[in-house]
N, C-alpha and C positions, 0 to 999 in steps of 0.2 A: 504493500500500500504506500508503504514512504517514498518509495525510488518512483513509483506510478508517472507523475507530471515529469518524470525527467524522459521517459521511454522516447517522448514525443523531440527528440532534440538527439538521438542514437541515427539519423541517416537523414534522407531529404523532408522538404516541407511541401511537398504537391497531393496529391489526393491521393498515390499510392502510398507512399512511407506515412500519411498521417493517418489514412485507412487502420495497413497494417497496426499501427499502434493502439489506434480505434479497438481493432479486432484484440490484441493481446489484454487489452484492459478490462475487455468486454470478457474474459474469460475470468481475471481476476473477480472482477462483482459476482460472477454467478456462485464460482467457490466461496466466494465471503458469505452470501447468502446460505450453502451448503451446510456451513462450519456455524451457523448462526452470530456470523459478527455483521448485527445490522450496520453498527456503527462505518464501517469499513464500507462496506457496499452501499451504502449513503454517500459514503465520501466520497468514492469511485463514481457513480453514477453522478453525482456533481460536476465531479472533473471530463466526463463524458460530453454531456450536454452543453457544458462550456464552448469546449472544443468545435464543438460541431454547429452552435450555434453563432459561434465566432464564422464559420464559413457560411452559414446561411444568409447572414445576415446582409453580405457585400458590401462591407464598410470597411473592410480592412485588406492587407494588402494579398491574404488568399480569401478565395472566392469563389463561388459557383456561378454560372450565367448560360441562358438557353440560348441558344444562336438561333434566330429560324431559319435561315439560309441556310441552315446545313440539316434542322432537323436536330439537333441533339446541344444535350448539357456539355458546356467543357468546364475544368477547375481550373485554376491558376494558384499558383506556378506550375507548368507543365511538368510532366515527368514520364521518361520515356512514349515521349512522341505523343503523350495520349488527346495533345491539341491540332498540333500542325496534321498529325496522320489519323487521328482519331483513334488508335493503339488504344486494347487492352483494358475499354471502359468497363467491362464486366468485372475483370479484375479487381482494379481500382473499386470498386461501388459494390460492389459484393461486401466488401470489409466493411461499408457503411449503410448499408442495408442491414445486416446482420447486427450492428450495435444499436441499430433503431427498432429492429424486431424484440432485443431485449430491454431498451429503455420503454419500449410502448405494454410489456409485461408487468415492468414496475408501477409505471406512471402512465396511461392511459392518456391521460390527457395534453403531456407533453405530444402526441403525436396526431391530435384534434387536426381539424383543416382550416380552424382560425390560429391554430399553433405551429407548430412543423413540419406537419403531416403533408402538406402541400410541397412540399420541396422531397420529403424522402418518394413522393408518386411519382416525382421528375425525376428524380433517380433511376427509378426504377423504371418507369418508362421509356428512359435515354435506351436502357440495354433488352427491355423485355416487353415492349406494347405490344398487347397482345389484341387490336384490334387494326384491322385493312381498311387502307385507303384512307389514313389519318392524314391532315397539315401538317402537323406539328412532330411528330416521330413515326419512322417505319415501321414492320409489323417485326417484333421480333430480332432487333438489331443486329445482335451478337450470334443468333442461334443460326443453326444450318438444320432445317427440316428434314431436308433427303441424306444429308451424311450421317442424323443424329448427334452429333455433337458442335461445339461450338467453334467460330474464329474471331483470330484476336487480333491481326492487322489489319489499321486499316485501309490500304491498298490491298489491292488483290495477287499481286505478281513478286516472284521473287525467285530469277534464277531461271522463269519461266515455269517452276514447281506449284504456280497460284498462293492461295490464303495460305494463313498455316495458324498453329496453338501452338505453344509450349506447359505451360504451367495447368495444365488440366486440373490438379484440384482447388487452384483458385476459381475455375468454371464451376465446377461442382459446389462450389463452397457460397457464388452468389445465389444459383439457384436455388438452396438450402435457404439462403438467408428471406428469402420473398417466398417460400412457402412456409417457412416462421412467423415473416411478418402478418402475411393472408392470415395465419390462423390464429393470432394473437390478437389481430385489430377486430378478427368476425369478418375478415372478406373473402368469404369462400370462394371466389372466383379465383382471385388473387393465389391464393391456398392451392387451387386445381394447378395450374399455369405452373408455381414452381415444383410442383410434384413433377407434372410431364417434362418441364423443364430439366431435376434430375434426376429421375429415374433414367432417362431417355438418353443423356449425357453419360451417364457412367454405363452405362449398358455399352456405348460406343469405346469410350475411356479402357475398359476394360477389352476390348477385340481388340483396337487399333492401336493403343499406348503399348500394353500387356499383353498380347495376341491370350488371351487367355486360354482359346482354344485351338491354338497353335495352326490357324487358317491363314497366318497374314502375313508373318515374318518371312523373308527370303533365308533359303537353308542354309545362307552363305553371311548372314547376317550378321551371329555371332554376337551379341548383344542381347543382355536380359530386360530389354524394356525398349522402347520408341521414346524421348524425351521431348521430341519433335515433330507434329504429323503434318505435313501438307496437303494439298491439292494432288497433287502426283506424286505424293514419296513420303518418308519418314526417314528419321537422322536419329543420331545419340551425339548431341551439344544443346549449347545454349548460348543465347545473343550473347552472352559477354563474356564467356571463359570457358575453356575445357575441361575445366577441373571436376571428375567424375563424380564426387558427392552431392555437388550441386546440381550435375547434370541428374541425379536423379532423385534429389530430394525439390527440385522445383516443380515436380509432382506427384509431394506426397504433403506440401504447407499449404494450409494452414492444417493442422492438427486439429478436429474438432468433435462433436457428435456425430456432424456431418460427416465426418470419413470412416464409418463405419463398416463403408463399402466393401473396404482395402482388406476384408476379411475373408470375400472371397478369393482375394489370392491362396490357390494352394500354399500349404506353409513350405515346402520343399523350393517353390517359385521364390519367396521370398528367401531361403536360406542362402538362394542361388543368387539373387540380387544384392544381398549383403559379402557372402564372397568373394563378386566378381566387383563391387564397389572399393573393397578394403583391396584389392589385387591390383587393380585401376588407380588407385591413390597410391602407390607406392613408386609403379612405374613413372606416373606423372611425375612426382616426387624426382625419382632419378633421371629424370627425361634432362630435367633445369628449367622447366617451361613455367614453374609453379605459380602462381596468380600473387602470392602473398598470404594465402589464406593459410588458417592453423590446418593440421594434419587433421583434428576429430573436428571440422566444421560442421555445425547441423547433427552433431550426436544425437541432441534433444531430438529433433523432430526423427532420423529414423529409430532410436530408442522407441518414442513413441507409439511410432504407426508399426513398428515389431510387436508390439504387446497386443496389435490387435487378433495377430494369430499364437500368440505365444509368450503370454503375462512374463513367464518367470526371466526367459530370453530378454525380453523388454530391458526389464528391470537392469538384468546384468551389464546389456549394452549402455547403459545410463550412468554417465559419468557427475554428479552432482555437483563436481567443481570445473567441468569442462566448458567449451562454449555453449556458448546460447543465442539460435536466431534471433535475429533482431527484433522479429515479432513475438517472441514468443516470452515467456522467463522457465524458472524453477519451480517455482511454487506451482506451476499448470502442469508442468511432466511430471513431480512428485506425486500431483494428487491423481493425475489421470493413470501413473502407475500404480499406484496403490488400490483404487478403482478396481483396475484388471484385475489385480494380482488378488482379490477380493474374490469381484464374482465371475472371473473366467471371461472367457471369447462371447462373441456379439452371436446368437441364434438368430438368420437372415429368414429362417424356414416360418418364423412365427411373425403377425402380423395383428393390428391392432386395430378398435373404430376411433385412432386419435393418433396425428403423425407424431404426436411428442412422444415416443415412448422406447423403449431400448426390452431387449430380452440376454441375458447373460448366462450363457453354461458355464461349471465350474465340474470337470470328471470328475476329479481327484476327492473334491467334496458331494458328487451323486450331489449336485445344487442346482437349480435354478432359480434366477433373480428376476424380477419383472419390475419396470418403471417405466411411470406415465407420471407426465405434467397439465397440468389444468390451467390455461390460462383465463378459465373464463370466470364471470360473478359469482356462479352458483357451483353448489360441492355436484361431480359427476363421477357415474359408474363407467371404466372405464374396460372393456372387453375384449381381449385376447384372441386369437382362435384356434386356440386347445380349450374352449371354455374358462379362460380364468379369469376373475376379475377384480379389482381396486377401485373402491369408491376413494376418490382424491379430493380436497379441500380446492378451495378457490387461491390457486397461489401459487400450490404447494405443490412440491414432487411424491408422488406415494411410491411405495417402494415393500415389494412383498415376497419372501423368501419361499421357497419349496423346494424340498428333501425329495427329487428323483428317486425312483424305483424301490420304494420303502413305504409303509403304513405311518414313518413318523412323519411330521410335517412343521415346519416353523412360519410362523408370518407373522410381519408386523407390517401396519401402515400406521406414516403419517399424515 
């Protein structure tokens, strides 16, 4: 909480590095909330809206502003092309969608359409209007219908290979954040759009990044993942450096509920992605090409997205005094490992009448964990479908244990 206002001054001041920070701080309040230090997540959520209402406002020297001429919102100070090229605004506004789908859980009315609400619509509009034949924004900015998944330049051409993505789970990660928002403000519409949104996206994410069913890579490829997918082809780099940690953790950040996906990775996929990462960095290393960056750059975040097939792994990979993404801190890999290492891997098989909600196996403890959030006024039962269910308060996270293949049983809700 103390270091919090300083995150915002660790890299640039444009709408991505203040997103990102957006986004790290937005994780901080949710755990304060968890641990019940209202205090803290008061504070946090202060420092939030500041931040953000400093940009809305257009009084000062970053800003948002809707061009009609073009159709879309740009920020200032630019950052990575995201004005001159229109680059990467899902990106960028993902991170700020997502911190308004949680301040509009706390506070409701901070995100009213006499209050701010009116500008997070433009946001989100910029990358996801989801209706044809508008003035003011295209149908669907960022998204690719027929590819299923999304693009992030904005020129079309490069190399003669067309569009292309890099950072696939910042894709996934806006689309989460506008089907949080939809279902937190009551705008089921909204709610629909970023469900199709990411389901639809990692369903792609996962063939073309991952070949996860081994249809897509060329046999001569040799590479455990695409970091790069274009129009005609796919690579392993990234716009600014070769450096292979990077090249594969820029997508797997942001770390969040939303990356829960990354579970479908078989774990032997991942064991292979982690070997051939730490193999990759070595040579780079002895190559002399080395960027500057520390040798365990981004530990935290693959630590992280390791635990979602294999807590105890996680854990190990986890250096607590190692770096830390710039978006990210300590305290979010500690608790999110502790989490796993709790109630086991994410069960994708079960499914819920409420998108908030997580299911967690635990073998080793014959456990299963089940949570759902309520963001709405009234307490709701919220239902499973193995039959099981949590009535959850207006607020609050319910959270209900059960003892696998056994007569005993344990459950608590809050």
């Amino acid at each position: 909480k103390r270091r919090a206002p300083s995150m915002f001054a660790k890299m640039g001041n444009g709408t991505y590095w203040t997103g990102k920070m957006l986004g790290g701080i937005t994780q901080l309040m949710a755990i304060a909330e968890q641990v019940e230090d209202q205090a803290a997540a008061a504070e946090l959520e202060a420092l939030l809206k500041k931040r953000m209402e400093t940009w809305f406002t257009g009084q000062g020297a970053s800003y948002f502003a809707h061009d009609p001429k073009t159709g879309t919102v740009i920020g200032y100070p630019e950052e990575y092309f995201s004005v001159s090229a229109m680059n990467d605004h899902h990106f960028h506004y993902g991170y700020w969608i997502m911190t308004a789908a949680h301040l509009a859980r706390r506070d409701p009315a901070w995100v009213a359409r006499n209050q701010w609400g009116g500008m997070i619509d433009l946001l989100i509009r910029d990358i996801a209007t989801p209706e044809r034949g508008r003035a003011d924004f295209p149908f669907i900015r960022n998204f690719d219908v027929y590819e299923g998944h999304s693009w992030a330049r904005g020129n079309s051409e490069f190399f003669g290979h067309g569009n292309d993505q890099e950072s696939s789970s910042e894709a996934i990660n806006a689309w989460a954040a506008i089907a949080m928002y939809g279902e937190v403000t009551n705008n089921k519409a909204l709610r629909d759009l970023g469900i199709y949104l990411y389901c639809t996206e990692i369903s792609s994410v996962l063939n073309y990044w991952y070949d996860i069913n081994q249809q897509v890579f060329d046999k001569g490829y040799g590479k455990p993942m695409a970091s790069m997918v274009f129009g005609g082809g796919y690579a392993y780099s990234t716009w600014w450096t070769e450096e292979p940690r990077q090249i594969q953790g820029i997508n797997l950040l942001p770390v969040t509920p939303a990356s829960i996906y990354l579970s479908r990775l078989p774990k032997q996929k991942v064991m292979d992605k982690l070997e051939f990462v730490e193999s990759a960095r070595k040579k780079y290393d002895a190559s002399g090409q080395s960027d500057g960056t520390p040798v365990d750059i981004w530990q935290d975040i693959f630590a992280t997205a390791t635990a979602l097939v294999d807590p105890e792994l996680g854990f190990q990979k986890w250096k607590p005094r190692g770096t830390v993404e710039l978006g990210e801190t300590r305290t979010r890999a500690f608790h999110w490992l502790s989490l796993l290492r709790e109630m086991g891997t994410p069960n994708l098989s079960l499914t819920a009448d409420n998108i908030l909600f997580g299911v967690f196996d635990h073998e080793k403890k014959s456990q299963r964990t089940y949570l759902a959030y309520n963001p709405q006024p009234k307490a709701r039962t919220i239902r499973f479908s193995d039959g099981q269910e949590i009535t959850v308060q207006p607020g609050q996270l319910g959270k209900m244990v059960r003892v696998k293949a056994s007569t005993a049983e344990a459950a608590s809700v809050k």
